[in-house]
One Martini backbone bead per residue (centre of mass of N, CA, C, O) as a GRO file, in nm:
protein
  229
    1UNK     BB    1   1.960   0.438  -1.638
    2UNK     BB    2   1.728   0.628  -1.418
    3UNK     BB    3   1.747   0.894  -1.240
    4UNK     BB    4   1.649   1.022  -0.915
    5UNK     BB    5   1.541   1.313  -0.680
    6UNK     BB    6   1.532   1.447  -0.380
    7UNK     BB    7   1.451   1.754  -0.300
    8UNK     BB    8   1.384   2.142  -0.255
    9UNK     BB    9   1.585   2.291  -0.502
   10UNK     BB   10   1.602   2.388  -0.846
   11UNK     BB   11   1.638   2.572  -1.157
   12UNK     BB   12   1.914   2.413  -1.225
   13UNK     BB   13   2.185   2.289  -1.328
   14UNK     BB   14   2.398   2.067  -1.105
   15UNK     BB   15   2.662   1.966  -0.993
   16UNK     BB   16   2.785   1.683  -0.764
   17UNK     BB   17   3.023   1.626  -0.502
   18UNK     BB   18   3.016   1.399  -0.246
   19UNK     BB   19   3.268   1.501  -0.093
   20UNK     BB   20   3.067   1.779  -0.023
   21UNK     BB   21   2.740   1.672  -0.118
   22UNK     BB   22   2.568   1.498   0.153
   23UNK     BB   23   2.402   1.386   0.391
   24UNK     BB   24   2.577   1.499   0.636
   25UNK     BB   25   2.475   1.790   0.625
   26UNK     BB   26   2.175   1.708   0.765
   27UNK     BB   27   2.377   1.625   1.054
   28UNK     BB   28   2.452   1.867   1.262
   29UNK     BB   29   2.413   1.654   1.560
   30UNK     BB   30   2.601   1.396   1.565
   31UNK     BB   31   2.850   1.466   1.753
   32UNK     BB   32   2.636   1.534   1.997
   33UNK     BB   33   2.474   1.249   2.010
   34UNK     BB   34   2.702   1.026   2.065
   35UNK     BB   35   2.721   0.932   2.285
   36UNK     BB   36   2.435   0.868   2.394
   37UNK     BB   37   2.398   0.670   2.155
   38UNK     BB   38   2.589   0.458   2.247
   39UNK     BB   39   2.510   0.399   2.520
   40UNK     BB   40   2.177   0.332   2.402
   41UNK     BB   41   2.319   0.076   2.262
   42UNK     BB   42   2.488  -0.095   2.453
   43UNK     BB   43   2.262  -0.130   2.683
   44UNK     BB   44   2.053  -0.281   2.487
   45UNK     BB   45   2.301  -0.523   2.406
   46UNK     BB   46   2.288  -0.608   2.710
   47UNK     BB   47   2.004  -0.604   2.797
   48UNK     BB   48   1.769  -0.641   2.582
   49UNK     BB   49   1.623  -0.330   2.554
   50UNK     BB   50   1.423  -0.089   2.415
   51UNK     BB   51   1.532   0.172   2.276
   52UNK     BB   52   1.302   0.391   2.361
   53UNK     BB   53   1.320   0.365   2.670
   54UNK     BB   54   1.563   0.590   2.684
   55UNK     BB   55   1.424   0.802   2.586
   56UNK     BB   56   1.188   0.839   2.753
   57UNK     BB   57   1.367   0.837   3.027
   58UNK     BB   58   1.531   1.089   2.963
   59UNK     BB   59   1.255   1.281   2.883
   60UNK     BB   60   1.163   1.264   3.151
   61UNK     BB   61   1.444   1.400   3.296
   62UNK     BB   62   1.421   1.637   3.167
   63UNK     BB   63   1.147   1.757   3.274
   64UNK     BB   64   1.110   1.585   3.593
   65UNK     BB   65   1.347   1.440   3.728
   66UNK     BB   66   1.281   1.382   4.049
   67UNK     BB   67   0.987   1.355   4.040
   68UNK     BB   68   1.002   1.112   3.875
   69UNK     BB   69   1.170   0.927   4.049
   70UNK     BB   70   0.942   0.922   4.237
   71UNK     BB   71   0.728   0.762   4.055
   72UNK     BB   72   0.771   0.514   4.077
   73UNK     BB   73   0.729   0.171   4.185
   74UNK     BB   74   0.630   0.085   4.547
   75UNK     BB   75   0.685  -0.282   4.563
   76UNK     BB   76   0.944  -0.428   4.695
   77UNK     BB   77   1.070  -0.477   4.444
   78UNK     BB   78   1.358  -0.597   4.213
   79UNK     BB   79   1.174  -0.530   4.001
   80UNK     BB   80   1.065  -0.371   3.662
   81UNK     BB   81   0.828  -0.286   3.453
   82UNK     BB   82   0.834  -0.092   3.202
   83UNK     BB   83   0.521  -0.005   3.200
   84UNK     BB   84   0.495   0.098   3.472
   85UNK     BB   85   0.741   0.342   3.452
   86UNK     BB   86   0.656   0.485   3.175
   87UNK     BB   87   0.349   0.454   3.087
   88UNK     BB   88   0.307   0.206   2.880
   89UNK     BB   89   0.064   0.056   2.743
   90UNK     BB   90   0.193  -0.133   2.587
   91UNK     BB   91   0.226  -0.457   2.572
   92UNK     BB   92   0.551  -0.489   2.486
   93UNK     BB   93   0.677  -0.380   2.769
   94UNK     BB   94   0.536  -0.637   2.959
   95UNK     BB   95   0.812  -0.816   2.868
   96UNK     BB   96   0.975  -0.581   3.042
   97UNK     BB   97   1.238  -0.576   3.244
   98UNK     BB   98   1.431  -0.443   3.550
   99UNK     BB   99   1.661  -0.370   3.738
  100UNK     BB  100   1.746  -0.154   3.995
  101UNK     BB  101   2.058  -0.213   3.917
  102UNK     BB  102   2.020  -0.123   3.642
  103UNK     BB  103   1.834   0.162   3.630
  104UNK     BB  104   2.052   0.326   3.767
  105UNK     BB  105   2.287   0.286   3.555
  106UNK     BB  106   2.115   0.448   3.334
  107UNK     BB  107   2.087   0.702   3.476
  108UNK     BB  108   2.412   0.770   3.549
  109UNK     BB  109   2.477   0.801   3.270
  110UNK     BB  110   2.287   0.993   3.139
  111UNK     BB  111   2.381   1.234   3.350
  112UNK     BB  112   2.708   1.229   3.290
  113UNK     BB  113   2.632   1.326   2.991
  114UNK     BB  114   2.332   1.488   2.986
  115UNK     BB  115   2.038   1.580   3.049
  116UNK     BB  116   1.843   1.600   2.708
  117UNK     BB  117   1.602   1.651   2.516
  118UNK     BB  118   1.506   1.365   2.249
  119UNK     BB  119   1.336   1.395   1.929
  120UNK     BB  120   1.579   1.264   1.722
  121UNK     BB  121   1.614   0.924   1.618
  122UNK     BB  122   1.772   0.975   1.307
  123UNK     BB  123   2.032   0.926   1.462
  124UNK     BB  124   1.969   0.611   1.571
  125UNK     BB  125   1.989   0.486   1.283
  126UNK     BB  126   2.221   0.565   1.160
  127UNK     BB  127   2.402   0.477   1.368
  128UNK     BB  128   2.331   0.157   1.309
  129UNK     BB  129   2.392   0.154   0.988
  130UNK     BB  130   2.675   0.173   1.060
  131UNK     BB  131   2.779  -0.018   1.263
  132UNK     BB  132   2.639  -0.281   1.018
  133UNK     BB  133   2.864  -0.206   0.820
  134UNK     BB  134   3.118  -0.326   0.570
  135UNK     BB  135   3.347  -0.079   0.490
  136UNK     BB  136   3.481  -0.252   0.264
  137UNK     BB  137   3.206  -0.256   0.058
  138UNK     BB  138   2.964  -0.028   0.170
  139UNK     BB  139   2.858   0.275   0.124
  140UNK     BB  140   2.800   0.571   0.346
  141UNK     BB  141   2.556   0.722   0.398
  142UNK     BB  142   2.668   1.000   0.453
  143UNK     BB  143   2.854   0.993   0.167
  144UNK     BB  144   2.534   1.011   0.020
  145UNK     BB  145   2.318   0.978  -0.222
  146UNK     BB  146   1.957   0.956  -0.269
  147UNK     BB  147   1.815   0.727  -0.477
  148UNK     BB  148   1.603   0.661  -0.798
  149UNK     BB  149   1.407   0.440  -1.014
  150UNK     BB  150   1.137   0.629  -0.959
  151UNK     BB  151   0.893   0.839  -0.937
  152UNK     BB  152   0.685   0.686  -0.721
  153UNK     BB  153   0.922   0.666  -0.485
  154UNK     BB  154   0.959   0.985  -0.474
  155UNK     BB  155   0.664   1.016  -0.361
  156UNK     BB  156   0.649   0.824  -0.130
  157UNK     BB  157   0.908   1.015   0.024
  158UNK     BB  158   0.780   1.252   0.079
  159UNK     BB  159   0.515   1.137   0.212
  160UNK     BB  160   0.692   0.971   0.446
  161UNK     BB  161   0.950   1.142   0.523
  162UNK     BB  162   0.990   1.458   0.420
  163UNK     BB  163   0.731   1.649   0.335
  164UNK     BB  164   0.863   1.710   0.039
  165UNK     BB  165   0.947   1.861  -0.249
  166UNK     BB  166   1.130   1.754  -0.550
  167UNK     BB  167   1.167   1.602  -0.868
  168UNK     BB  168   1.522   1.502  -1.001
  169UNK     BB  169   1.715   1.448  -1.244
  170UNK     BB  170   1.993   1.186  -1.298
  171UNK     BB  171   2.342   1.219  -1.375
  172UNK     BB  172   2.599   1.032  -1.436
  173UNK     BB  173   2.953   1.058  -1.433
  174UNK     BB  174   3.108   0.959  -1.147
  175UNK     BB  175   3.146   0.636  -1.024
  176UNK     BB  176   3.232   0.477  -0.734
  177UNK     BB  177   2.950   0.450  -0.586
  178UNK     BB  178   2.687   0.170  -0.580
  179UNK     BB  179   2.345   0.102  -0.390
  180UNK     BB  180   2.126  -0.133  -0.345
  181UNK     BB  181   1.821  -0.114  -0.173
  182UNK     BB  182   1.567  -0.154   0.102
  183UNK     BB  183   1.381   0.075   0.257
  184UNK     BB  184   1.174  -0.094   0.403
  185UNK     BB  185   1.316  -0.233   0.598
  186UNK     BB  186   1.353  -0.042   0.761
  187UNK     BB  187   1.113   0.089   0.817
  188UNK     BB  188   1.000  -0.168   1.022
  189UNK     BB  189   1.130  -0.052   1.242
  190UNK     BB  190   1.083  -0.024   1.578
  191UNK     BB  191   1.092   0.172   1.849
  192UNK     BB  192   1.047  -0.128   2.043
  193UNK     BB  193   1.321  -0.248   1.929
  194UNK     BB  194   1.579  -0.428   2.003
  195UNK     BB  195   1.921  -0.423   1.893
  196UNK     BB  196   1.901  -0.708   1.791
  197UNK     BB  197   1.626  -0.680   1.588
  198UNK     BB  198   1.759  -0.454   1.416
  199UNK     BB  199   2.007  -0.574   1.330
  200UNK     BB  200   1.856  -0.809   1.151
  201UNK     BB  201   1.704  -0.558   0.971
  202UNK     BB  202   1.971  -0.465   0.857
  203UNK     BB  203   2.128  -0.690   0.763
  204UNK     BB  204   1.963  -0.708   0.546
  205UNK     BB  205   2.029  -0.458   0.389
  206UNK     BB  206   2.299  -0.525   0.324
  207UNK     BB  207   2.280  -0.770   0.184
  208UNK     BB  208   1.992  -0.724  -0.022
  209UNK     BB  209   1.716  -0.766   0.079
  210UNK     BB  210   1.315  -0.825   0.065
  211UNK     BB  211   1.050  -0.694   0.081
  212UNK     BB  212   0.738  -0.741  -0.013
  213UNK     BB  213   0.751  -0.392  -0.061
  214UNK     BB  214   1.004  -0.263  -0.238
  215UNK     BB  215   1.183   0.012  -0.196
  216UNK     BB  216   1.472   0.168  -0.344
  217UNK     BB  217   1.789   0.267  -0.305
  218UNK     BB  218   2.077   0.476  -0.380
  219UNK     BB  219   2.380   0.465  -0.294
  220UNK     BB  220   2.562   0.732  -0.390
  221UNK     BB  221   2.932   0.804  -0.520
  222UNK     BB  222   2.977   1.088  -0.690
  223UNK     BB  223   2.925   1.229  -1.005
  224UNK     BB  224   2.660   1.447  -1.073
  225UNK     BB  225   2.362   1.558  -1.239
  226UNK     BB  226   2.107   1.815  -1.185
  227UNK     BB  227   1.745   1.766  -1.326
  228UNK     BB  228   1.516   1.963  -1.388
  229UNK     BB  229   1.145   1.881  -1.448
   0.00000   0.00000   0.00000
């Protein structure tokens, strides 16, 4: 079977050892952004709001702080509205509610660990397709490089994805771990999805489930040599 894979540029061929060379090396943030990530998958999962509101919320007080807080709609009531106080036209918002000592609670938190303008979200999907991994089973996606079984899968991962880059085959030499799964699974997740939603779609991902047009990736592990086309 041959394999494919999205790069940057080789102009020859190279070895490549997934313990030294692997997704993980492009996520030079992930160590520095777990906190406020942890915290914003735990309230999501406590309070069953979508995942985006927390960035929203942050990104609103990164910016203009005092200013914002005082913005809010003051209705007299103990309950707001969503799409009220972040301003978000979306319907899907409109269905979602929060206490005031809900809302007080996830800012003084946010606070806590330092309020910074956050928009790189790719690193919000990956704390969690690691965290409903099956450690036992399934191989990291952190430790793994991301191939296709063609060259067409490789094409619309650039044009969707990466946003360029060349297609490079791959022979594999030494295979540790290899998993195949539905890419388009997680594509379906939406930013306005709550943690139960994702999880029930990441879930699937790891069972090995597939959307009506499933375009597959190999999470691989081990060594490999990657052969300019």
């Amino acid at each position: 079977m041959k394999y494919f894979k999205v790069i940057n540029h080789i102009s020859s061929e190279v070895v490549v050892n997934t313990d030294y060379a692997n997704y993980s090396t492009t996520l030079s943030k992930r160590k520095e952004l777990e906190r406020i990530i942890e915290f914003i998958v735990n309230s999501s999962e406590k309070l069953d709001l979508p995942l985006d509101m927390y960035f929203t919320l942050n990104n609103n007080l990164a910016l203009w702080g005092e200013e914002y807080l005082n913005s809010f709609p003051n209705d007299g009531n103990s309950v707001y509205v969503l799409s009220d106080f972040l301003n978000l036209e979306n319907s899907v918002y409109s269905k979602y509610s929060i206490k005031v000592s809900e809302l007080a609670e996830i800012i003084q938190g946010i606070a806590k660990i330092g309020i910074e303008f956050f928009d790189e979200g790719f690193y919000l999907w990956e704390y969690l397709y690691e965290r409903m991994r099956n450690h036992k089973i399934f191989p990291c996606r952190y430790d793994s490089l991301f191939l296709f079984d063609n060259k067409d899968d490789c094409k619309f991962y650039m044009q969707n994805h990466k946003g360029g880059g060349m297609i490079c085959e791959v022979e594999l030499i030494n295979t540790k771990k290899i998993f195949k799964a539905d890419m388009n699974l997680l594509d379906s997740i939406q930013n306005y999805n709550t943690y139960s939603e994702a999880k029930k779609i990441i879930n699937k991902y790891w069972n090995g489930a597939k959307s009506n047009n499933p375009i597959f990736e190999y999470l691989f592990q081990g060594d490999c040599k990657l052969i300019p086309i």
